[in-house]
C-alpha positions, 0 to 999 in steps of 0.5 A: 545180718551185720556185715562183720568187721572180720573173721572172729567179730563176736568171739568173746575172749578171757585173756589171762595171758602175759608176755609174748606166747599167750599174747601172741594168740590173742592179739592174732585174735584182735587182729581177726575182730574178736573181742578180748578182755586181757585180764592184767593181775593187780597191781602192776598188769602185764610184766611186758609194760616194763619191756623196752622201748620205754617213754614216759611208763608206756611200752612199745612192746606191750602195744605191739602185743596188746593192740585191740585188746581191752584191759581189766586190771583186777586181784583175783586173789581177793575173792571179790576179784575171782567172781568177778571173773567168774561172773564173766566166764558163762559170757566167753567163748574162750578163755586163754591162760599161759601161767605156769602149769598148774597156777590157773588151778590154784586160782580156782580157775582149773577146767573142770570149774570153769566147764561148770560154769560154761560148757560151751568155752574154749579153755587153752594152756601154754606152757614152756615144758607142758601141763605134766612130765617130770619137767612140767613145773620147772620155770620155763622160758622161749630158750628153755623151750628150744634147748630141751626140744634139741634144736638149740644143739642145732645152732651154731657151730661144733666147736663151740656152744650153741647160739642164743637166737635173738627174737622170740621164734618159739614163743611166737609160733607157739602162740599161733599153734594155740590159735590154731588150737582154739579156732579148731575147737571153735569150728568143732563146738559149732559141730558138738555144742561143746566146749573143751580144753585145748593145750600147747606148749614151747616145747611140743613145738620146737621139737615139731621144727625137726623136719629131718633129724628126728626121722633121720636119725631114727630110721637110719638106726642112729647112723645118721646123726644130725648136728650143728655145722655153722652157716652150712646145712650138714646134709645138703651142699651148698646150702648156707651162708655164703661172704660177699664183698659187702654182705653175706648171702644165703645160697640153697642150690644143693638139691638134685634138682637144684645143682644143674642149676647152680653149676650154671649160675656159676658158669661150671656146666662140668661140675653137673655130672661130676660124679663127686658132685651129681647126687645129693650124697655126693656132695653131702660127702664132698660138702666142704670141696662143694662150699668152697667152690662156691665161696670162690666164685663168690669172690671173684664176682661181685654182689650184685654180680652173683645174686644177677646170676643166681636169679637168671638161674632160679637158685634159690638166694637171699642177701643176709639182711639186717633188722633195718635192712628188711625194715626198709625193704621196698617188698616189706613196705609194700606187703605192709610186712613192716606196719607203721602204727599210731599209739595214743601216747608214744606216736607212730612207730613200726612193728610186724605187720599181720601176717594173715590175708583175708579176701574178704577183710581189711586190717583193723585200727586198733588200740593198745589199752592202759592198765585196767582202761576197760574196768568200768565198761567190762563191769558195767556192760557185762555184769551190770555194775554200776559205776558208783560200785567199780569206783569203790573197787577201784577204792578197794583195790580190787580192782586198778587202773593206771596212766599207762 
């Protein structure tokens, strides 16, 4: 037997995915050695190739989302175009689609058609709100998401409106819960023969991220009611932002097993059984006397001072790093978390580094297609088309192709 390249090599994926959720799953897919045909809809493909950073019509985004992947740029609204694409089905394992709810179908790509075509696929939904609901077919974006999940009334302050989180926390990890759901379905093919259709979404997730307010406020019967407090945890003391000389640092030293710690860190062995202070409760009712403690010792010490003394002590710390602080962070570099990477027409840049290790396998060198780079070997190798018959789709606008 071949050895494999990695961990999916021979998994074939149908990737009408665009953006980041969709994406996300499929580039992880990339990065594990499977095979995916990115299925860009004619004439303009991936919105994201119009995403900054821009040089000469090549996005850098569009490569850190799409490397590895081949492009088939066609109009399946043009019925030429659909069977195409339905020709190709019974040769997947998977196919993966994050349209809004309901468009796939419209298509004529609905599950029931496409289990007809190939029972042994994989089919996966990502939505924004779900698949049904009331809310299901509102335009849904990753804040969208965040904001009826209730976690964006989680951010920021009570006095003012919640924060507008800056990077795709939710489109991400959403798309790693649609990978998720995919090798699961994988795994249990292997067991039944059968494929199924596998769905997620932005809000399922984000409301899954409440890993204390929902039960908490549930089971103390509303009593205990979770809400935004800045950079301060509400129920656990110190837990939060703490403002340095030069920069802010994150403190966590607020659980019981953690505040003897602190109290040492801080050269306060009095404050451990302090009965203000001695119990989580305590100093969650006691939060603001415990945060300034904190914060004045913070200020009479420098920074360096301080994390030296919270690392003696194991409490747990982090100075509040900016973008092209953690780029250059020596412990980043060396667990290749920050990756430079070398496209075709933009040169080397750095983008996130594949966040899963495989004993058994290495990072792959991978490409980022240009629009429709891959028509004619998908067609050709697939399908058996010759090229004199993609050269006239391409003539026909079936199918496109692009610089960049």
């Amino acid at each position: 037997m071949a050895q494999l390249k990695h961990v999916l090599d021979g998994y074939k994926v149908l990737d009408f995915t665009q953006v980041l959720a969709g994406p996300t799953t499929t580039r992880m897919m990339a990065e594990m050695g499977a095979e995916i045909i990115k299925v860009e809809l004619a004439p303009n493909g991936d919105p994201s190739r119009a995403l900054p950073f821009l040089r000469d019509g090549r996005s850098a985004y569009y490569v850190q989302q799409n490397r590895g992947k081949k492009s088939l740029c066609v109009d399946i609204k043009n019925p030429v175009g659909l069977e195409i694409i339905k020709a190709l089905i019974p040769k997947m394992d998977v196919m993966i689609e994050n349209y809004a709810p309901g468009v796939i179908a419209r298509t004529g790509l609905d599950y029931q058609t496409v289990k007809a075509l190939n029972p042994r696929i994989v089919m996966c939904s990502i939505s924004s709100l779900g698949q049904d609901g009331p809310l299901a077919n509102r335009p849904g974006y990753d804040t969208i998401g965040a904001a009826y999940a209730g976690v964006l009334d989680m951010c920021g302050y009570p006095d003012r409106a919640p924060v507008f989180p800056a990077l795709g926390i939710g489109d991400v990890s959403t798309g790693v819960h649609a990978l998720a759901a995919i090798t699961a379905a994988l795994l249990g093919r292997e067991r039944s023969g059968e494929g199924q259709y596998v769905q997620t979404s932005l809000l399922d997730c984000y409301f899954g991220y409440h890993e204390l307010n929902v039960q908490m406020l549930s089971a103390s019967g509303g009593t205990m009611k979770p809400r935004r407090t800045g950079e301060h945890h509400y129920m656990v003391a110190p837990a939060g932002m703490f403002k340095g000389k030069h920069t802010y640092l994150l403190i966590i030293g607020g659980l019981d097993r953690q505040w003897p710690s602190m109290c040492h860190a801080m050269e306060r062995p009095d404050l451990i059984e302090d009965p203000r202070f001695n119990t989580l409760a305590a100093r969650a009712k006691n939060r603001e006397e415990v945060i300034q403690i904190v914060q004045d010792w913070v200020d009479t010490h420098e920074d360096e001072e301080v994390e030296r003394a919270l690392e003696k002590y194991r409490v747990p710390f982090a100075p509040a790093l900016t973008v092209e602080q953690a780029m250059n962070h020596p412990h980043l570099r060396q667990r290749r978390t920050v990756r430079s990477i070398r496209d075709r027409f933009l040169g080397e840049f750095e983008i996130p580094g594949f966040p899963l290790r495989f004993s058994g396998y290495g990072e792959l060198e991978l490409q980022a297609p240009t629009l429709g780079e891959h028509n004619m070997p998908i067609l050709t190798e697939y399908l058996g088309y010759s090229p004199a018959q993609v050269e006239q789709l391409e003539a026909m606008g079936v199918l496109r192709r692009g610089p960049r």
